[in-house]
N, C-alpha and C positions, 0 to 999 in steps of 0.2 A: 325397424325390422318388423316382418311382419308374425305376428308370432301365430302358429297353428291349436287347434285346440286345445289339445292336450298339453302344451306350452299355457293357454290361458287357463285353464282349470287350475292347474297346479300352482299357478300365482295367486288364484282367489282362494283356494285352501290354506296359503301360506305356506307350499312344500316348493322347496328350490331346487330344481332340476340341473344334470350336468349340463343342457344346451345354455337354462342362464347364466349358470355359473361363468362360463366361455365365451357368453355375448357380450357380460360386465368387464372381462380381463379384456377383450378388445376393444371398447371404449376406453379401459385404460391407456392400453399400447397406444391408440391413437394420439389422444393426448398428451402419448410424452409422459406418462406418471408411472410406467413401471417399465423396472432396468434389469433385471430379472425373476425368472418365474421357474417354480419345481410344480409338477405338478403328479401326483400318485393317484393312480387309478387301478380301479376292481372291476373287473369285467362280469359280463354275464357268467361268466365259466366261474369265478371266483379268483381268478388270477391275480394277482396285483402286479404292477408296471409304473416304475418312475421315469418321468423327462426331465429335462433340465435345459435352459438356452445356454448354461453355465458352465463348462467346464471343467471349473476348480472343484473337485471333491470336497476340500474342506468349505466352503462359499455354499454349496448345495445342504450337506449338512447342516450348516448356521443359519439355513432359511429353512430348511426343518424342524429344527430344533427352537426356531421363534416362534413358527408356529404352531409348533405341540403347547407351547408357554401360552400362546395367543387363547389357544380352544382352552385350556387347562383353564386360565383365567376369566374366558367367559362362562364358564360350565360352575365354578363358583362365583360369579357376580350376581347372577340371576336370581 
């Protein structure tokens, strides 16, 4: 993919933008390596907005709630 400026800048600063974050989850899908995804987003307004490919409410939670554990855990490993 081609990435535009400001896509490369924010890669050489080390700041992760939402476009790669969405470039890397479809390199996943493609592959075959993820069966589902939640995904929470804040909008310019401040709104927050969850999706889900999933569902089961309880399934959507339990992939929330790994990872809240996931961040939690790397915000103390550092």
């Amino acid at each position: 993919m081609i990435k535009d400026f400001n896509e490369f800048k924010a890669e050489k600063e080390g700041i992760v933008t939402p476009k790669a974050v969405i470039e890397n989850i479809l390199i996943g899908i493609e592959k075959g390596w993820v069966d589902d995804i939640v995904v929470v987003v804040r909008t310019h307004e401040g709104s927050v907005t969850v999706g889900a490919s999933n569902q089961d409410t309880l399934a959507i939670l339990g992939l929330l709630e790994a990872g809240k554990y996931e961040l939690i855990n790397d915000l103390y490993s550092e």
